[in-house]
C-alpha positions as CSV (number, residue, x, y, z in Angstrom):
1,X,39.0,33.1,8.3
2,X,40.4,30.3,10.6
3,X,43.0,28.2,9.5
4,X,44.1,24.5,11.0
5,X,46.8,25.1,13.3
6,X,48.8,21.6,11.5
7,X,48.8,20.9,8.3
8,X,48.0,17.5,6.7
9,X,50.2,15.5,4.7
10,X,47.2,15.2,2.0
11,X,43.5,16.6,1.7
12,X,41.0,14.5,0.2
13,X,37.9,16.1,-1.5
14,X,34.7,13.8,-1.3
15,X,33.6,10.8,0.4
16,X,32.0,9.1,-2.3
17,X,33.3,5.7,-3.3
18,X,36.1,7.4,-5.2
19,X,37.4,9.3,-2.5
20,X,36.6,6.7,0.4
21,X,38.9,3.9,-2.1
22,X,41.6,7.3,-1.8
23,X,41.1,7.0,2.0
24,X,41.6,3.3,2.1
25,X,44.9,3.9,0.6
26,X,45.9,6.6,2.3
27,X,45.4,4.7,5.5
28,X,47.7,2.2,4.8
29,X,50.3,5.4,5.5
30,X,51.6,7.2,7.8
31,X,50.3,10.4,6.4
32,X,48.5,12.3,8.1
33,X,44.3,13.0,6.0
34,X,41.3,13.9,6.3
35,X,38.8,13.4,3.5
36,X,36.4,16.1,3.3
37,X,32.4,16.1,2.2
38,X,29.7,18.3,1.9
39,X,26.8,16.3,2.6
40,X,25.2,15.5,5.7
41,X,26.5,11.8,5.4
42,X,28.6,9.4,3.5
43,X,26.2,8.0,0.5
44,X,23.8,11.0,0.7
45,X,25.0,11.4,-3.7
46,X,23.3,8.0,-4.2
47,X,20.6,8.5,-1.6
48,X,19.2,11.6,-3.7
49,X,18.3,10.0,-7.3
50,X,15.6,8.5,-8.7
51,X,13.5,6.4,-6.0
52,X,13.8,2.8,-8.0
53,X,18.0,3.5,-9.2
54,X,19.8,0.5,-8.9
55,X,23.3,-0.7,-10.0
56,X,24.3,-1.3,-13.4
57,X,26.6,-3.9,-12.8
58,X,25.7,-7.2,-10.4
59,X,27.0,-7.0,-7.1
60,X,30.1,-9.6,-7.3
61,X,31.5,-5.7,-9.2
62,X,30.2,-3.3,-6.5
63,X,32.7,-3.3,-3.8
64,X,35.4,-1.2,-2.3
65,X,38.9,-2.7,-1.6
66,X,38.9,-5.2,1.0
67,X,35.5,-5.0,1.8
68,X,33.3,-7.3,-0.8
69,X,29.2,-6.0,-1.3
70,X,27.3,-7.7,1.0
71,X,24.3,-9.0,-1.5
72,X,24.3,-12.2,-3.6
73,X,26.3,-12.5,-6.8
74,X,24.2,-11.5,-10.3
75,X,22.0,-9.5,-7.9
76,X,21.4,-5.6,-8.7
77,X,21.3,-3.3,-5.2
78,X,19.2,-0.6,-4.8
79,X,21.0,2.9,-4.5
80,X,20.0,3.1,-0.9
81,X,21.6,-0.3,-0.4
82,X,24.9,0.9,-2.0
83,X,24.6,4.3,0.3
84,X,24.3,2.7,3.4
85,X,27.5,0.6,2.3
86,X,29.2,3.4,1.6
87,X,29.1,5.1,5.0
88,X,29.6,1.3,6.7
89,X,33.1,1.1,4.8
90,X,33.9,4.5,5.8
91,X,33.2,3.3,9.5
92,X,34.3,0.1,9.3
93,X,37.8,1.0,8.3
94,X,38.1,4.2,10.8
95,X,38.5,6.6,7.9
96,X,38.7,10.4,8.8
97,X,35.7,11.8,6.9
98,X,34.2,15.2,7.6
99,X,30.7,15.8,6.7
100,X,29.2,18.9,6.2
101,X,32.3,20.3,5.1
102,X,31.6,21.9,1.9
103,X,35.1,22.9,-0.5
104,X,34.9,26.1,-2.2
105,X,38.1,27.1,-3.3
106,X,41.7,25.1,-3.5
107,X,44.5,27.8,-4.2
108,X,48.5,27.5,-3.8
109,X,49.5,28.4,-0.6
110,X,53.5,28.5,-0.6
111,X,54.7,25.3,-1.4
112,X,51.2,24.1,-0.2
113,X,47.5,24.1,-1.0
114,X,44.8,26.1,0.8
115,X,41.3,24.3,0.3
116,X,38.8,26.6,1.8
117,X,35.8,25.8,3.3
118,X,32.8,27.9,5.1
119,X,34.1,27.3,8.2
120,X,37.9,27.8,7.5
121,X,40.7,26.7,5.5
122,X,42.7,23.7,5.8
123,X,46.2,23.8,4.7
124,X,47.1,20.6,2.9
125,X,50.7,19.2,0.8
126,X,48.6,17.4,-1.7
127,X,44.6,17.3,-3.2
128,X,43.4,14.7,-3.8
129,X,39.9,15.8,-6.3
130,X,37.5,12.5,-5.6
131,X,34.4,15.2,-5.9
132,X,32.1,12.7,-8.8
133,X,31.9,12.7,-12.2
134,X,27.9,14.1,-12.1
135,X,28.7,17.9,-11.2
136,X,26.7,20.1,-13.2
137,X,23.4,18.5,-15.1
138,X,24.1,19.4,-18.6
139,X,21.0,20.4,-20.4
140,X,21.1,21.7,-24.4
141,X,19.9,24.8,-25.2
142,X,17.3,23.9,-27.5
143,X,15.8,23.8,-23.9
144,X,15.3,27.9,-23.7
145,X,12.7,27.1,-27.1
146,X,10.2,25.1,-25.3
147,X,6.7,26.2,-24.6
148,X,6.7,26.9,-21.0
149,X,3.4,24.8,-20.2
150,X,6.2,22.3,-21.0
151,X,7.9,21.0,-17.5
152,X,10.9,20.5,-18.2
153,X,13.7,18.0,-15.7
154,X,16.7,16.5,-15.6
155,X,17.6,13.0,-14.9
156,X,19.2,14.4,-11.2
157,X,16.0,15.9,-10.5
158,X,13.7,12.7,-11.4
159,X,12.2,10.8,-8.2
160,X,9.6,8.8,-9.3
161,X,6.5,8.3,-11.8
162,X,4.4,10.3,-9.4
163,X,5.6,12.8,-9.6
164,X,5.5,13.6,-13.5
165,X,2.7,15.3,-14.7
166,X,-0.3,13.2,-16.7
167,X,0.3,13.4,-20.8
168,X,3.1,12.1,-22.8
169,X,6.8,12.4,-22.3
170,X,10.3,13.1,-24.0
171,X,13.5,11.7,-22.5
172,X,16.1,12.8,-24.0
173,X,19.2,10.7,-24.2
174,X,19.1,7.1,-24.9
175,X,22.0,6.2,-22.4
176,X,21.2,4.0,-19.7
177,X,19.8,6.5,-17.1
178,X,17.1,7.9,-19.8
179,X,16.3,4.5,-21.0
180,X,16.0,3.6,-17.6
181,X,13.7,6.0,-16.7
182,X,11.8,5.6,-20.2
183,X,11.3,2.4,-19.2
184,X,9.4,2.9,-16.0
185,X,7.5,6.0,-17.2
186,X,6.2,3.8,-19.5
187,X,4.2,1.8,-17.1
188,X,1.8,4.8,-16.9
189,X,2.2,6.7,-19.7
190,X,2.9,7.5,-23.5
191,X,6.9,8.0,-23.5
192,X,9.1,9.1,-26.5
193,X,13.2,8.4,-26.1
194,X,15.2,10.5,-27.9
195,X,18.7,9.5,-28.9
196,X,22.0,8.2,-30.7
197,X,21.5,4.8,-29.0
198,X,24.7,3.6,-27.5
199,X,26.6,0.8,-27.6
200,X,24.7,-2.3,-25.9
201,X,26.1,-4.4,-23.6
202,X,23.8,-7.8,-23.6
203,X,23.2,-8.9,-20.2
204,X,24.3,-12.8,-20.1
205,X,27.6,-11.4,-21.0
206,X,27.5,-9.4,-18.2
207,X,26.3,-11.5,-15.8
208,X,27.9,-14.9,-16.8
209,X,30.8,-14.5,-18.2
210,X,31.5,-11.0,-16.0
211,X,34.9,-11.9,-15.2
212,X,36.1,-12.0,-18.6
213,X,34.3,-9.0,-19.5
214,X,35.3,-6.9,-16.6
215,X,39.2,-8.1,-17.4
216,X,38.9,-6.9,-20.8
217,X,37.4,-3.4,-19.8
218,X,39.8,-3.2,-16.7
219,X,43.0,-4.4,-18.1
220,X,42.8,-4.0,-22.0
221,X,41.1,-1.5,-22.5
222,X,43.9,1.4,-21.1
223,X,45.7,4.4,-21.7
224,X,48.4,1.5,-22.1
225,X,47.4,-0.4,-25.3
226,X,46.5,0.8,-28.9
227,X,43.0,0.0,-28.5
228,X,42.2,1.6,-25.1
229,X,43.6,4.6,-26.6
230,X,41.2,4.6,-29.4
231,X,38.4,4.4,-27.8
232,X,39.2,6.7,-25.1
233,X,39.2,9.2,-27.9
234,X,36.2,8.7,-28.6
235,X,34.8,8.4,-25.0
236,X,33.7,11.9,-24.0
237,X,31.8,12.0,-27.4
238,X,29.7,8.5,-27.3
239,X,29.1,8.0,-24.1
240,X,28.7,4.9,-21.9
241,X,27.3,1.5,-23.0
242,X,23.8,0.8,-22.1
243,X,24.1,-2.0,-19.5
244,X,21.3,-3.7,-17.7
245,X,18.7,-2.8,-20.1
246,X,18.0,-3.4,-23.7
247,X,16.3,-2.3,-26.5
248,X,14.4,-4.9,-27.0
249,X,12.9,-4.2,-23.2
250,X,12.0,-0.9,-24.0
251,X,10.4,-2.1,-27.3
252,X,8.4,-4.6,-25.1
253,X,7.6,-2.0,-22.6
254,X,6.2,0.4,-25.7
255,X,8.3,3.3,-25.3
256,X,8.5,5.0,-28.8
257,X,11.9,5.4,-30.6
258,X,12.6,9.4,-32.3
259,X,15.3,10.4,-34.0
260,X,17.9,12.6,-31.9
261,X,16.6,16.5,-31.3
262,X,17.7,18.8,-32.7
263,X,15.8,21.7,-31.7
264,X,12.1,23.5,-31.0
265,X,9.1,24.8,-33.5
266,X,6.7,26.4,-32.1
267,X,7.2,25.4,-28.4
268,X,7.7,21.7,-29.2
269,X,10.2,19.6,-29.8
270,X,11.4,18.4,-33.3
271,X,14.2,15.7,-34.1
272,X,16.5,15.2,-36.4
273,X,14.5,14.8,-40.0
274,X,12.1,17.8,-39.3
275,X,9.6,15.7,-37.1
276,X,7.9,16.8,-34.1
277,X,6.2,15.8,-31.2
278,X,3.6,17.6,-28.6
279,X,4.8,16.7,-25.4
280,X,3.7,17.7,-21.3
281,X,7.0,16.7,-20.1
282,X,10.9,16.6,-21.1
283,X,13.5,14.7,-19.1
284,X,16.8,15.5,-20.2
285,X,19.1,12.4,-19.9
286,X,21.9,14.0,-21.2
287,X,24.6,13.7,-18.6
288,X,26.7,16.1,-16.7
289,X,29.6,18.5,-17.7
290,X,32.7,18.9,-14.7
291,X,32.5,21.9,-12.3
292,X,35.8,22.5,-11.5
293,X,36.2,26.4,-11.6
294,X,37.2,26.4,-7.8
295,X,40.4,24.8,-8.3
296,X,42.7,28.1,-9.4
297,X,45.0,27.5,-12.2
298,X,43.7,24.1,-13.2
299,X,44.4,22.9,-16.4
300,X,42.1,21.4,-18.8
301,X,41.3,19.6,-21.3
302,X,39.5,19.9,-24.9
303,X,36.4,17.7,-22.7
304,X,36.2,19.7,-19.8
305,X,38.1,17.3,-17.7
306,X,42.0,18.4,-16.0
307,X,44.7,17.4,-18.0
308,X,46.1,14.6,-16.1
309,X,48.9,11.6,-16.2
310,X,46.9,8.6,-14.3
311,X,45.3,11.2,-11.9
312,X,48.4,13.8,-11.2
313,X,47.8,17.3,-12.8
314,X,51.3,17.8,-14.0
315,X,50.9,22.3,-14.2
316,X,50.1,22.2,-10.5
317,X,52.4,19.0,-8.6
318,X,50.7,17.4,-5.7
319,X,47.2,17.7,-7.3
320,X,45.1,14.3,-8.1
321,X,42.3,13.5,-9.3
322,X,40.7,9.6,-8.9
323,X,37.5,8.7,-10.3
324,X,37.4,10.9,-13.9
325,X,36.0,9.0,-16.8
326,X,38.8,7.1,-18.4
327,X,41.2,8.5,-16.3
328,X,43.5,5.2,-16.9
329,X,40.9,2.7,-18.0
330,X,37.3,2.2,-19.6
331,X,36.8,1.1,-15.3
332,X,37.9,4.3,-14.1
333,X,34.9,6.1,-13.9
334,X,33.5,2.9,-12.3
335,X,33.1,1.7,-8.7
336,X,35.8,-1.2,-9.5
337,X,38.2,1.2,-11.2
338,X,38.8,3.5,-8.3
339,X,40.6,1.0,-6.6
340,X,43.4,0.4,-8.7
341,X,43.5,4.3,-9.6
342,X,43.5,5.8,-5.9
343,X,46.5,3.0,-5.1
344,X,48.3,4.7,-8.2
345,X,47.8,8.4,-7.2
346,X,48.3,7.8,-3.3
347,X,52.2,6.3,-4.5
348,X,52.9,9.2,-6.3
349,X,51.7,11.5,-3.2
350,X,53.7,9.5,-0.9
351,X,56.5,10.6,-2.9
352,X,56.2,14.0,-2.3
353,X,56.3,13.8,1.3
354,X,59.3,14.5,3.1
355,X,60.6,11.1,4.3
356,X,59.9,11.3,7.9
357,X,56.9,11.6,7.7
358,X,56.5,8.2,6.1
359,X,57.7,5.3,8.7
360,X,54.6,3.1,9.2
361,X,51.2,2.7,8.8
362,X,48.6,4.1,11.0
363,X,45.6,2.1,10.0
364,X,44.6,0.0,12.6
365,X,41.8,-2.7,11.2
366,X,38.9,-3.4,13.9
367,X,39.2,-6.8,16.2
368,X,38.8,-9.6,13.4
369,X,39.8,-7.6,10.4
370,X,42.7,-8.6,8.4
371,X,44.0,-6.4,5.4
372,X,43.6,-9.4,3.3
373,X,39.9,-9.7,2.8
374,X,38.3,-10.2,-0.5
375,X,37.3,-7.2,-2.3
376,X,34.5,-6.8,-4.8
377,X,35.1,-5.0,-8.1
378,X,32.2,-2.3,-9.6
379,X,29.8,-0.4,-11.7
380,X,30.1,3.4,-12.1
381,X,31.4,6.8,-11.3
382,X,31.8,9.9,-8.7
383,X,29.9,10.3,-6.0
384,X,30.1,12.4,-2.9
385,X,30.4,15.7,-3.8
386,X,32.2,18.1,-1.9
387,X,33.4,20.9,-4.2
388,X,30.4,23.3,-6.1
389,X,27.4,21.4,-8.4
């Protein structure tokens, strides 16, 4: 296997929005990076769901530091919009990505890591984990009971309303991707949702009096206070609010309301109560659980997430993560969260460097830039994968 010749000062894996706000940071060092990605280009996470996806939050909250969305305030983009944006801040700030690069393995090497890839190993001081929050589609295994005439999806693998076979269809999860996607399946056909509805968050709130809002997710609601704390208890187990979309507009749109599933009879599906529904479809809204087996020695906890402080592994120094769900704040999972996370985590990096290595910055902003710019705060998690689905 080949091995880099040099070794970097820090190794960052995914270019996603989490790992590019990493880069920014990083840049801003003298260390010496390289973020790493295993898809073809920078966005291509976002590029591959559903065909009509677009942000949750308006777009005054979808930008990376120093570099503010280019759309209209209280204006939604479309996930291709966001994609392209993403591999235009990677370019337009000179950040060393490397696509195609696919991370199976990070080990200890010495007093260093090893992150292996197909085509060799890089030998790095630090990690810095930015691989996404949606790793492995979770899907319950009342799922094995179906009738298998029954197609059966998850939310990843949904494109569009042509593609889904004619009959009715169960979503399952009443988050905001499956009511999403209840919503528009309901232009065309008979749609059940399925689901513990979650918190709502109404949409004037969001839009007009954002600011406010986004302080009180961003600022109060932290690992630092008493109330952050309580409901980042709770987090892993409710799930998101529903933002963008409400029940009332999937009442409107005639989607049909069933308790929570709870398993099969006789092929079908039967919810909570001992009711049942014949279905020709299931989507299964119901999120994603974390893949990170290729990281050796990696501890974590009760959710399936590492055991972190603010991003640094504390069994295996010079490990980070930036972009896990309430990794400091309600935001963290959350395009305007990473920000303020990756600053944090690339401090504590710097610190582990020996000290000549860190004299001056190397980032060099393009003719006309200025370090200063007006940055955009943002919507939701991961992206960019790099490590195994």
């Amino acid at each position: 296997m080949n091995q880099n010749s040099r070794q970097l000062d820090a190794a960052v894996i995914g270019a996603g929005q989490a790992g590019l706000a990493a880069g920014y940071h990083l840049a801003r060092t003298s260390l010496r990076f390289e973020i790493l990605d295993g898809a073809p280009r920078v966005g291509d996470a976002w590029r591959h769901r559903w065909d009509s996806l677009e942000l949750f939050t308006p777009a005054q909250h979808d930008g990376l530091p120093r570099l503010p969305f280019p759309a209209p305030r209280n204006t939604f983009p479309g996930k291709e919009a966001f994609a392209d944006y993403l591999e235009d801040y990677a370019e337009h700030f000179r950040l060393p990505v490397r696509t195609g690069v696919r991370v199976e393995r990070v080990s200890r090497a010495g007093g260093s890591f090893a992150v292996e890839t197909a085509s060799g190993t890089v030998l790095a001081r630090n990690v810095i984990v930015a691989a996404g929050a949606n790793a492995l589609p979770r899907i319950p295994g009342a799922a094995a009971g179906l009738d298998p005439a029954i197609r059966q999806l998850h939310s990843s693998q949904y494109r569009s309303p042509a593609e889904i076979p004619d009959g009715d269809v169960l979503v399952v999860g009443a988050g905001t991707s499956g009511s999403e996607i209840a919503l528009e399946l309901a232009g065309t056909r008979r749609v059940l949702l399925s689901g513990r509805p979650t918190p709502h968050i109404p949409d004037p709130l969001l839009r007009y009096t954002g600011g406010v809002y986004w302080r009180f997710i961003h600022s109060v609601l932290t690992l630092s206070t008493p109330v952050g704390r309580k409901v980042a208890a709770d987090f892993h187990r409710r799930g998101a609010p529903l933002i963008r979309i409400s029940p009332k507009d999937l009442d409107r749109a005639g989607v049909e309301r069933v308790p929570r599933m709870t398993g099969t009879a006789d092929g079908q599906p039967v919810f909570d109560g001992g009711s049942s529904a014949a279905v020709r479809t299931v989507i299964w809204a119901t999120g994603y659980l974390p893949d990170l087996g290729w990281i050796d020695g990696l501890e974590l906890a009760p959710s399936g997430w590492p055991l972190t402080r603010r991003g640094a592994a504390p069994g295996t120094p010079g490990l980070f993560f930036v972009g896990m769900p309430f990794q400091y704040a309600l935001t963290s999972g959350l395009i305007g969260g990473v920000d303020r996370d990756a600053a944090y985590v690339v401090r504590q990096l710097a610190r582990r460097v020996p000290a000549p290595s860190v004299v001056a910055p190397v980032f060099q902003p393009r003719d006309g830039d200025s370090e200063h710019q007006g940055g955009g705060e943002a919507q939701r998690a991961g992206g960019g994968h790099a490590g195994p689905q």
